[in-house]
N, CA and C of each residue as an Amber inpcrd file, in Angstrom:
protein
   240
 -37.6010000  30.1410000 -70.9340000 -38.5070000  29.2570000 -70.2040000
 -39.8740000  29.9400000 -70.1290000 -40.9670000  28.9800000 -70.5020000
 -42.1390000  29.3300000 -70.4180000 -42.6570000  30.1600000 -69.3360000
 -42.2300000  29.4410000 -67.8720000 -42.6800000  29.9860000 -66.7310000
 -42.1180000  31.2900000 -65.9780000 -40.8890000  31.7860000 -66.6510000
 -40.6640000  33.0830000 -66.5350000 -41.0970000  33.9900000 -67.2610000
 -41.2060000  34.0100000 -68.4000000 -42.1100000  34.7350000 -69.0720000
 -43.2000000  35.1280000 -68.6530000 -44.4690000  34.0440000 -68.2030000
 -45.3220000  34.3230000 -67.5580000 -45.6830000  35.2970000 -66.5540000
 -44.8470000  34.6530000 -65.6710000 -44.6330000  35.5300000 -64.5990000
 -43.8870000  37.1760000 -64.3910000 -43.3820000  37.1640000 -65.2110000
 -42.4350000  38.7350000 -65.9480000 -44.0790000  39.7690000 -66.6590000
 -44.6960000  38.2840000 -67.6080000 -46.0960000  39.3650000 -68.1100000
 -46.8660000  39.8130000 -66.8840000 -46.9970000  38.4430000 -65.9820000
 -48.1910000  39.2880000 -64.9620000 -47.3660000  40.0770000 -63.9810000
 -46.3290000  40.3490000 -63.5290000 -45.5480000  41.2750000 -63.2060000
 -46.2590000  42.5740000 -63.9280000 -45.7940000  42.5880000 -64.8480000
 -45.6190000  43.6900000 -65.4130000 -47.6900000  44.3830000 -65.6180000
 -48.4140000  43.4140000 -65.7550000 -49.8480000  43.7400000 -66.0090000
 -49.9010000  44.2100000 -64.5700000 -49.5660000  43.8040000 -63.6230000
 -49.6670000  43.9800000 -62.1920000 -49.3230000  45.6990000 -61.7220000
 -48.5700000  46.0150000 -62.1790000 -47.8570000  47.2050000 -61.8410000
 -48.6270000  48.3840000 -62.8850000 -49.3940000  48.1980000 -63.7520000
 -50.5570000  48.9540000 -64.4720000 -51.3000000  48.6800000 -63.5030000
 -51.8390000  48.6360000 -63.3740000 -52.9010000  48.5050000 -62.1990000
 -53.4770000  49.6480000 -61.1390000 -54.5590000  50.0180000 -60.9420000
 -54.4830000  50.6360000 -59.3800000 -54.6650000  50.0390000 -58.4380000
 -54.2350000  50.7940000 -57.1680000 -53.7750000  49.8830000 -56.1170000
 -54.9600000  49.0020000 -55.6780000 -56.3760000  49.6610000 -55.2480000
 -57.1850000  48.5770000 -55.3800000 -57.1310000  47.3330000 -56.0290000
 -57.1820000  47.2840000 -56.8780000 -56.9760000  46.3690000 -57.9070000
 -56.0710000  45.2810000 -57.8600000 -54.6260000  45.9010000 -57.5480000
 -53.6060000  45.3170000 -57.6200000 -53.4140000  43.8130000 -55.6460000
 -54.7110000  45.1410000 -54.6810000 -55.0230000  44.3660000 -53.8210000
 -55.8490000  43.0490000 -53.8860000 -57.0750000  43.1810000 -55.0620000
 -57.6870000  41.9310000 -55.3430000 -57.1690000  41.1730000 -55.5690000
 -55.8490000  41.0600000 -56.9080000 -54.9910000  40.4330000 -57.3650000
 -54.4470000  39.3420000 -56.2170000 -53.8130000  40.3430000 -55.4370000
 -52.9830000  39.5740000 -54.9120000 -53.8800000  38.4460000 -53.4560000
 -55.3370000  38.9210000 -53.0230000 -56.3040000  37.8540000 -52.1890000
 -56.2490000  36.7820000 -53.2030000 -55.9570000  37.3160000 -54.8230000
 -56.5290000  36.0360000 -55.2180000 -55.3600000  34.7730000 -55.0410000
 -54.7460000  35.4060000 -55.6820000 -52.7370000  34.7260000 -54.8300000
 -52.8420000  33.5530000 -54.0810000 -53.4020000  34.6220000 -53.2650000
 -53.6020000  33.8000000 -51.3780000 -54.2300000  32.5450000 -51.5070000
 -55.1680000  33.1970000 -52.2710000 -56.7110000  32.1250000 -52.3320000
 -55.9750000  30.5810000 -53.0950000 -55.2080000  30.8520000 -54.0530000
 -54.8950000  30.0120000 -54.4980000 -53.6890000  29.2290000 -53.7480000
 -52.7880000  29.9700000 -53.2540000 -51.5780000  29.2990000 -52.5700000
 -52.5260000  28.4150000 -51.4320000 -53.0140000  28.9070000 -50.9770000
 -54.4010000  28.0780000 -49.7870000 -54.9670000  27.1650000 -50.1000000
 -55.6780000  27.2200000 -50.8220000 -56.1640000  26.0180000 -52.1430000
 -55.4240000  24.4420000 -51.8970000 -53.6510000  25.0910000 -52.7640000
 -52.6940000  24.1690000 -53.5630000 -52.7350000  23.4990000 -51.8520000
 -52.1130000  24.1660000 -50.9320000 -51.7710000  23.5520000 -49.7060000
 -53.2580000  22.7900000 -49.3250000 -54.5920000  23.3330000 -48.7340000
 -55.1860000  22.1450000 -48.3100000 -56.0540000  20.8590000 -49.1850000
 -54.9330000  20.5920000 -50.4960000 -55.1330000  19.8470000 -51.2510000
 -54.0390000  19.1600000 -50.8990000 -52.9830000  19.8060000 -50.2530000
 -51.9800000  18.3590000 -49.8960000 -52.0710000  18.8410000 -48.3990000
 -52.5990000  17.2660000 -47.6310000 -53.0580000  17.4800000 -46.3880000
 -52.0590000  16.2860000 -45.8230000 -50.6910000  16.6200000 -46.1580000
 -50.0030000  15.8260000 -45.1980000 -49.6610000  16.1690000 -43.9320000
 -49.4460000  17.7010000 -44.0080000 -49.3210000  18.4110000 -42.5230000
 -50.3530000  17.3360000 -41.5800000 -51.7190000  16.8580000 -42.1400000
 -52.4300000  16.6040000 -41.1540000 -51.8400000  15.1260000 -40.4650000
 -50.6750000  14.1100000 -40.9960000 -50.5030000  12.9610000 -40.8420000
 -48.9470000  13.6130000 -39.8470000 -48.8160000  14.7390000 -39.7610000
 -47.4420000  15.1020000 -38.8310000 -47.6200000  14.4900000 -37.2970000
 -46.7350000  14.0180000 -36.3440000 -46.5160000  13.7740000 -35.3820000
 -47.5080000  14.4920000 -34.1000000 -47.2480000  16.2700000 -34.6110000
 -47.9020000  17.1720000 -34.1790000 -49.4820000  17.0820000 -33.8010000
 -49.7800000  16.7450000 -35.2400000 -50.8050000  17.3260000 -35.8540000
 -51.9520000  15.8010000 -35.3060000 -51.2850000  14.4370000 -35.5740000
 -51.9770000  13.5940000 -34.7840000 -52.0940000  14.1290000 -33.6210000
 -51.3170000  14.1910000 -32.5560000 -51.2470000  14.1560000 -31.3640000
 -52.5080000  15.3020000 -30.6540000 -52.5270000  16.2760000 -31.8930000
 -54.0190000  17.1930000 -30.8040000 -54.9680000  16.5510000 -31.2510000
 -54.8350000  15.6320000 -32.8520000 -56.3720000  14.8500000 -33.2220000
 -56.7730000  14.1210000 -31.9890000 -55.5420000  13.4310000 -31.3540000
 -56.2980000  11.8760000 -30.4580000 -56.8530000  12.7950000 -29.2590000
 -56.4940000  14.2420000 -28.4950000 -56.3220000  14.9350000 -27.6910000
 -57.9710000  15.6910000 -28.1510000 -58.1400000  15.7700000 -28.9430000
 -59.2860000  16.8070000 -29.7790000 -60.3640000  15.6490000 -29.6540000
 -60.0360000  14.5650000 -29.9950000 -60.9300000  13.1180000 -30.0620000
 -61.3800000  12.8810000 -28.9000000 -60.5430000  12.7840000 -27.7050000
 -60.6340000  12.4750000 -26.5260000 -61.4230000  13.7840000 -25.7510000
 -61.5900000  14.6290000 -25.8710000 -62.1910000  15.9510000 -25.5470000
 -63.4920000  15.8980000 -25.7230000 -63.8000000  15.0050000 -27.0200000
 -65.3570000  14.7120000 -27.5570000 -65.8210000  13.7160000 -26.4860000
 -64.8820000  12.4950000 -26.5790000 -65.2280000  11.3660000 -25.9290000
 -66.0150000  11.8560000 -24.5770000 -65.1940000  12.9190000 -24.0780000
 -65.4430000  12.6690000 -22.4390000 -66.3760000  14.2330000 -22.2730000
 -66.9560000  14.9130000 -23.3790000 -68.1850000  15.7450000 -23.3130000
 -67.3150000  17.1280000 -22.3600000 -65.8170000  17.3250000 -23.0990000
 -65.2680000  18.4750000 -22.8560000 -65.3430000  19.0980000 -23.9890000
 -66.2890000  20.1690000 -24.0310000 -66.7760000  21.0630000 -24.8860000
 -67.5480000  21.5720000 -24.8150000 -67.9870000  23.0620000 -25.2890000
 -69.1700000  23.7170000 -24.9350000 -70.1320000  23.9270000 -26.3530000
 -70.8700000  24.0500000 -26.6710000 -71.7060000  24.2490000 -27.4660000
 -72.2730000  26.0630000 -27.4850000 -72.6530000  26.4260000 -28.4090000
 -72.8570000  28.3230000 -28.5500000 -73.9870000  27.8590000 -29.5950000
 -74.9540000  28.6940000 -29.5290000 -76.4290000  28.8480000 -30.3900000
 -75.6150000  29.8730000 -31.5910000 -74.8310000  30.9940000 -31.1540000
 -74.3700000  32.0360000 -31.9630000 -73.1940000  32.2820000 -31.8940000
 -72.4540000  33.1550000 -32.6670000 -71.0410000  33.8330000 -32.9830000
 -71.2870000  34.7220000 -31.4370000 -71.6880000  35.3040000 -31.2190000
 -71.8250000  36.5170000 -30.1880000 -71.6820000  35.8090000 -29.1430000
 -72.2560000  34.5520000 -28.6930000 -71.8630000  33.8940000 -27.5060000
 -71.2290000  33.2970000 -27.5630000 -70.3120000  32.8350000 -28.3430000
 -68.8970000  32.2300000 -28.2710000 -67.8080000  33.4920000 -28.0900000
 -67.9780000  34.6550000 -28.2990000 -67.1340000  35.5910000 -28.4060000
 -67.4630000  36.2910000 -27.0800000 -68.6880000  36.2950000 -26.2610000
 -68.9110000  36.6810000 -25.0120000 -68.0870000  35.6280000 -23.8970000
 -68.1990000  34.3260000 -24.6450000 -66.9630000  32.9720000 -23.7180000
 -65.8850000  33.2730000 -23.9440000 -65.1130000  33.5740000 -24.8880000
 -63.7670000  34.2910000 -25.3650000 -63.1180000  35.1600000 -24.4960000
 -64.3780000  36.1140000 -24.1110000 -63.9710000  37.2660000 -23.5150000
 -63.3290000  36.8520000 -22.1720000 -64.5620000  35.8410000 -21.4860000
 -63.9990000  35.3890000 -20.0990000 -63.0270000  34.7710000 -19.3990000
């Protein structure tokens, strides 16, 4: 089968490698498994996943939320 093969070569190119290296490799992995998933965005149609939208929606509606000019003052609100 095609797709073991593949995967047996980059195995094996993988393990030549130094470890740096072999760390880029594998962000890139990530990057891609991340990708494949928020290209299928059904999680977002879950039971769950509505239920904080209308909750997240309703938060807007009624001007529960704070606004930050910067990263540093959202992380100074964090703190509190």
């Amino acid at each position: 089968m095609m797709e073991t093969k593949i995967k047996e070569v980059a195995k094996q190119a993988l393990e030549k490698l130094p470890e740096d290296e072999a760390v880029e490799v594998l962000g890139f992995i990530h990057y891609l498994q991340w990708r494949r998933e928020e290209t299928d965005q059904s999680w977002f149609w879950t039971a769950e996943w509505q239920k904080c939208y209308r909750e997240a929606k309703e938060d807007l509606a009624e001007d529960r939320f704070l606004n930050f000019d910067d990263v540093e003052d959202l992380l100074a609100e964090l703190k509190n």
